[in-house]
N, C-alpha and C positions, 0 to 999 in steps of 0.2 A: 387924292383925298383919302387916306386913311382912317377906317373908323376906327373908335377906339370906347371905353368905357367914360372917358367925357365927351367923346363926340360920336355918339351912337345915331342912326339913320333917321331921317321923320316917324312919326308913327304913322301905321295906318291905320285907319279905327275897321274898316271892310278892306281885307286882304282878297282881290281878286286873283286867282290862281289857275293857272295851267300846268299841264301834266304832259311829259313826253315817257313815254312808254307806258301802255294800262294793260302788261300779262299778268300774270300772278302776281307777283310783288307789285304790280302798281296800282292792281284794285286790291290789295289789302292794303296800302296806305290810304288809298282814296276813303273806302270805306271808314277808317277813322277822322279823315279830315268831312267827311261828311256826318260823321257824328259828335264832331264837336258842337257846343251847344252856341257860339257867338262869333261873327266877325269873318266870317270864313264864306266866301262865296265861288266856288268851281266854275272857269267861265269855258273852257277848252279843251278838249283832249286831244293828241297825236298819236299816232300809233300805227306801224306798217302791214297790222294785220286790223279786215273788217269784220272779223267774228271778237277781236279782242275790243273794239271800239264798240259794239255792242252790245257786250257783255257788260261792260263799264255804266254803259249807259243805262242797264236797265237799274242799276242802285240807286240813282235817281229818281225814278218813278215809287221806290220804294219807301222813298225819304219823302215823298211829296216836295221835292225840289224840281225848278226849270231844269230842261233837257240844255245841257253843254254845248257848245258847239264841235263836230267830230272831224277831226279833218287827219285822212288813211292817205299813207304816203310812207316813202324815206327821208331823206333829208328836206326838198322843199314841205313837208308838214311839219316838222319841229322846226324847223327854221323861221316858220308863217308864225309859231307861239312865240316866240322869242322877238319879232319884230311886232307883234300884237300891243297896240298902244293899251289897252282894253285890259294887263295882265299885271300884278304887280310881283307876282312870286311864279318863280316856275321847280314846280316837284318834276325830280329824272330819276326813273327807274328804268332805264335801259340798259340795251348789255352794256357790259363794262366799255369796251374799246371806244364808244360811244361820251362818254361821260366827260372828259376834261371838255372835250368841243362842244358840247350842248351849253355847261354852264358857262364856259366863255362866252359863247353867244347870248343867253339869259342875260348874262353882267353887261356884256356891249351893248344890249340891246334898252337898257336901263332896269333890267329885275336882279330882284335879290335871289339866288338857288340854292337850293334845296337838291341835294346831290346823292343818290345812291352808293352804298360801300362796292368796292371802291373806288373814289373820287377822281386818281390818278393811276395811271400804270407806268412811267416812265418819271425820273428827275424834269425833263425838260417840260413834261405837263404840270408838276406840281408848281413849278415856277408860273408858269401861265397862269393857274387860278389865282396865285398869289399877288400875281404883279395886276392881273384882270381886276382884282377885288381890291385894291390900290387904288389905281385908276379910275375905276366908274365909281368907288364909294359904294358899291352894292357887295350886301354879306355871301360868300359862300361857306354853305352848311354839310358836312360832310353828316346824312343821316343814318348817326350809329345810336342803332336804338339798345344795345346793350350797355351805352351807358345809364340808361334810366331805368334797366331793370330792376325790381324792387330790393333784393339780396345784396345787389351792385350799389343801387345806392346808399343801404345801412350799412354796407363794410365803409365806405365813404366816410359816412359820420362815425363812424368806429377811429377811423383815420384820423379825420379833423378832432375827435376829443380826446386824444392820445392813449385810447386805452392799446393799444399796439405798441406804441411807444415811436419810435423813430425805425422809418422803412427803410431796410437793406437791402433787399431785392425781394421779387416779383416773378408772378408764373402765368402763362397766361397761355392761351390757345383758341384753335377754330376745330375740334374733330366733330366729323359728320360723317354719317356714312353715304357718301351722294352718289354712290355707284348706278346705282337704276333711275336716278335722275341724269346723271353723264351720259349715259346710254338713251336715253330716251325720245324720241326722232322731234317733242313737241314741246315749247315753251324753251325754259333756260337748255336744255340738250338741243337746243339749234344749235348753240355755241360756246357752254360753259365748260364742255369737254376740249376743245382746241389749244386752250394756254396747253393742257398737260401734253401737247404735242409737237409744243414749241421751248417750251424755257422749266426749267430747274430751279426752284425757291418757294419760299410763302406768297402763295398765291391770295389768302384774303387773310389780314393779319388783324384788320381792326375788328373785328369784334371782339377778340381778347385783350389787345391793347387800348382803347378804347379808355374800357372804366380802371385800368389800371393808370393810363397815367392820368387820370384826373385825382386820384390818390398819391402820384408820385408829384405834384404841382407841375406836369412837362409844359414845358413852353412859360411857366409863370413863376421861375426862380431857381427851375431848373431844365435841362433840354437832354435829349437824345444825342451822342455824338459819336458812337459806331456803333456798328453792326458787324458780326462775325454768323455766317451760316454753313451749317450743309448738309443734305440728304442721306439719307438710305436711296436703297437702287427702286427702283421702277418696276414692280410686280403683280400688283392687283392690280391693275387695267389691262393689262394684253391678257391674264387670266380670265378675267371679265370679258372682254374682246372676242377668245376663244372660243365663248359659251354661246357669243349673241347669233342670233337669225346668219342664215350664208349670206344676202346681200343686204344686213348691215355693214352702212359704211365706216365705223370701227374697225371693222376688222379688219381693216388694209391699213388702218394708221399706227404709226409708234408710238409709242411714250416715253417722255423723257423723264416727266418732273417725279421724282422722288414717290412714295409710300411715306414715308415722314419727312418734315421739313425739320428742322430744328435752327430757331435764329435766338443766337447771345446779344444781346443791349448792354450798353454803358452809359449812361449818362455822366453831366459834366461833374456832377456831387461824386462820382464812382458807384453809384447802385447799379444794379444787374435785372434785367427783365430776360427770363426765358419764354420766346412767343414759338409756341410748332403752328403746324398745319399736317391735318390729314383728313382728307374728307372719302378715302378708297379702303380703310381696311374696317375688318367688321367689332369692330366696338363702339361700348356706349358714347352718347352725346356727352361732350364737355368744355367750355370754355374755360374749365380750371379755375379760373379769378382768385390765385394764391397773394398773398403778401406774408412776410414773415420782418418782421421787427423786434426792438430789441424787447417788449412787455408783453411781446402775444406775436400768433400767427393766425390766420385766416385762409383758408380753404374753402372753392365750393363745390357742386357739383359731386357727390353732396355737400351742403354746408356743415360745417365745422370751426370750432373753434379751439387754439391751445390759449392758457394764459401762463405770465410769469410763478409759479407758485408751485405747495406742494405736489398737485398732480399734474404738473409740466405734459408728463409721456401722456397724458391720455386726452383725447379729444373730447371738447364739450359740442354734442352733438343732441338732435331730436326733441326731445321736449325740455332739456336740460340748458337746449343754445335757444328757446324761443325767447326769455326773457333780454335775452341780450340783442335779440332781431326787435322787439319792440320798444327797446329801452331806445335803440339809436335809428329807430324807424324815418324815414325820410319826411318832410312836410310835405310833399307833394303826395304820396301815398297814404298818409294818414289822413288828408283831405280828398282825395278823389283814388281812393283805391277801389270801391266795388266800382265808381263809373269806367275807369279804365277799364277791370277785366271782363265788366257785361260789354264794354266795347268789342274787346277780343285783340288780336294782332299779338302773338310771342308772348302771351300770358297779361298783356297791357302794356308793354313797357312801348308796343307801337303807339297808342294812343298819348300817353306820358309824355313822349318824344315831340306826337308833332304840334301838344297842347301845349307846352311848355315852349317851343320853337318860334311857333304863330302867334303864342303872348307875347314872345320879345318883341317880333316884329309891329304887334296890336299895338302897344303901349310904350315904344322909343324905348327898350331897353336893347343892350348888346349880347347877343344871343349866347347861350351857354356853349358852345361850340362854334369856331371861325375859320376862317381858311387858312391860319396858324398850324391850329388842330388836324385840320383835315389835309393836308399837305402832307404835313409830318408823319399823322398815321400812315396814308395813304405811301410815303416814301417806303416801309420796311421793303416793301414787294421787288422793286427794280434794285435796293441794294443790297436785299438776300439772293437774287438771281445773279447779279457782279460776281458776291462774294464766295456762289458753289462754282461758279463758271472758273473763277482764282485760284481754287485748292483753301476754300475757304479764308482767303487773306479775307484783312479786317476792311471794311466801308466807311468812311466819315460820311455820319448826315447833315445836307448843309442846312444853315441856320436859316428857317425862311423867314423867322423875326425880324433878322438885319440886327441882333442885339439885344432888339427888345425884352426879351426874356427874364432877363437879370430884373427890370424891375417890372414886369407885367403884375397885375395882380391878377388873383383869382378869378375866374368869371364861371365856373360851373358850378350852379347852385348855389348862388351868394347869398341866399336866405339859409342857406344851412349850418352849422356851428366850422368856424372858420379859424386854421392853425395858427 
């Protein structure tokens, strides 16, 4: 049973929701999904720690909402949501390694997921949400809230109204400096440091790719079809490693994966997306979110803007580039911008994400994001690790459309001015 844009899922008018993982990332989604104002009701949480299920719980009392029901375990407690007659959507913010297997079982289980980045680590899992979400007719939602960031989404309608002109390539990225989180014996440092001790490539690729290719239409007339990577060596982490406590257990591990990633894109049109990854060395935050076309270019991080004309070389930036941020301001942030950021969550665009996600499901529409999407992103990772393992040979991504592509139409933010 494939959904699609004429056969999009029942609605639900009261979305009952369970939650498998509630550490930091999963009581900052909660938190917005409990400050939504309609239709949203929390009925479950999982989670292998009792101080994190407690924690969770007390935003409840906060919100004058019922107490969840808390159920602390490993597998048999997200297991127990996922067969929960009682659930109709299940959010996963667990470690990664965790995440194709949760929302397969969500989707077997008859719920729609709601899936933390990223989604997949391997070809063979992205096929599994794919063909899971096939199957049961339940959506998997790969939740990349930097597509709904508010800058993300006005370069969008930048996009759709041609003042760019036609997009040639694309630049995009994840740096973070997450050194003293890799290190850090509690929360994500249980296990976010371990890929870099195993595999070499872009380890989280979608939050830069993301709101790029909802710009480039990927998946909806045009698609991803290799990938070319490779690294720099492996140096701030065994530096870092060096430094930490004597019976930190860092300091007996190796590192393999790179100090910078860098992965080439091709799609089938021939555009170019450059996606890195660095989350070890010490510079500023950037997801980049560049496009360059043939009437303008766009940059963020900071935002900037070139256009076609006499001052080409010089950036329209600062109070010279606001009129151009409110000219192609999104509808969803021109109608609930101060509620998202009094909400809070990565400046609002978490609230954005999951108001805009739980409408689709509210109200029978086909979510701005599918297991198309989330597959796809989700693939860079396992075929930038291929492709440094190869001497950087090139990757083909496979189509997990089946084709589709060619005539999909658009589905993020179809209320927005549209190519």
């Amino acid at each position: 049973m494939i959904l699609d844009l004429e056969h999009p899922a029942v609605p639900i008018d009261r979305i009952r929701v369970g939650m498998i993982g509630v550490g930091g990332r999963g009581r900052s989604l909660l938190k917005n999904l409990l400050a939504l104002p309609e239709g949203i009701e929390v009925t479950v949480l999982a989670d292998p720690f009792q101080d994190s299920l407690d924690q969770a719980a007390l935003l409840f009392g906060e919100n004058d909402l019922s107490a969840p029901a808390l159920r602390c375990g490993e597998e048999t407690a997200w297991r127990s949501v996922c067969e929960d007659l009682e659930v109709d959507l299940i959010v996963i913010a667990s470690p990664w390694s965790l995440h194709t297997q949760q929302a397969v079982a969500a989707m077997s289980g008859g719920k729609h997921a709601f899936v933390e980045v990223p989604a997949a680590l391997t070809i063979d899992e992205c096929w599994d949400l794919v063909d899971t979400s096939e199957q049961t007719g339940r959506y998997c939602v790969i939740l990349e809230n930097c597509c709904f960031g508010r800058s993300e989404m006005a370069v969008l309608n930048m996009v759709r109204t041609g003042l760019l002109g036609e997009i040639t390539h694309a630049e995009c990225a994840y740096i973070h400096d997450l050194r003293s989180v890799l290190f850090n014996l509690k929360g994500e440092g249980r296990w976010r440091r371990e890929p870099h001790t195993r595999v070499d490539g872009n380890l989280y690729p979608t939050h830069g790719l993301g709101p790029i290719s909802t710009c480039l239409n990927i998946n909806r007339g045009d698609r991803i079809e290799r990938v070319v990577s490779m690294s720099s060596p492996s140096l701030s982490l065994p530096l870092t490693a060096a430094e930490a406590p004597a019976d930190h257990p860092g300091r007996n591990e190796t590192f393999v994966c790179g100090d910078v990633n860098s992965s080439l894109v091709q799609t089938a049109s021939g555009k170019t997306i450059l996606v890195q990854h660095d989350v070890v060395s010490p510079r500023p935050y950037s997801r980049i979110n560049g496009l360059v076309g043939t009437s303008g270019s766009f940059f963020g991080f900071p935002d900037r803007l070139a256009l076609d004309r006499e001052d080409a070389h010089e950036w329209i930036s600062g109070k010279d580039l606001e009129p151009y941020l409110e000219q192609h301001e999104s509808r969803l942030w021109s109608e609930m911008g101060d509620e998202a950021e009094q909400s809070g969550g990565h400046g609002g665009m978490d609230y954005m994400m999951m108001k805009q996600l739980t409408d689709c499901l509210r109200h029978g529409r086909y979510p701005d994001i599918d297991v198309y999407d989330t597959a796809t992103w989700s693939a860079i990772t396992p075929l930038s690790i291929e492709s440094v393992n190869q001497g950087c040979e090139p990757h083909m991504m496979p189509d997990f459309t089946r084709g589709r592509w060619r005539t999909n139409e658009q589905i993020f933010m179809r209320g927005e001015p549209q190519p």
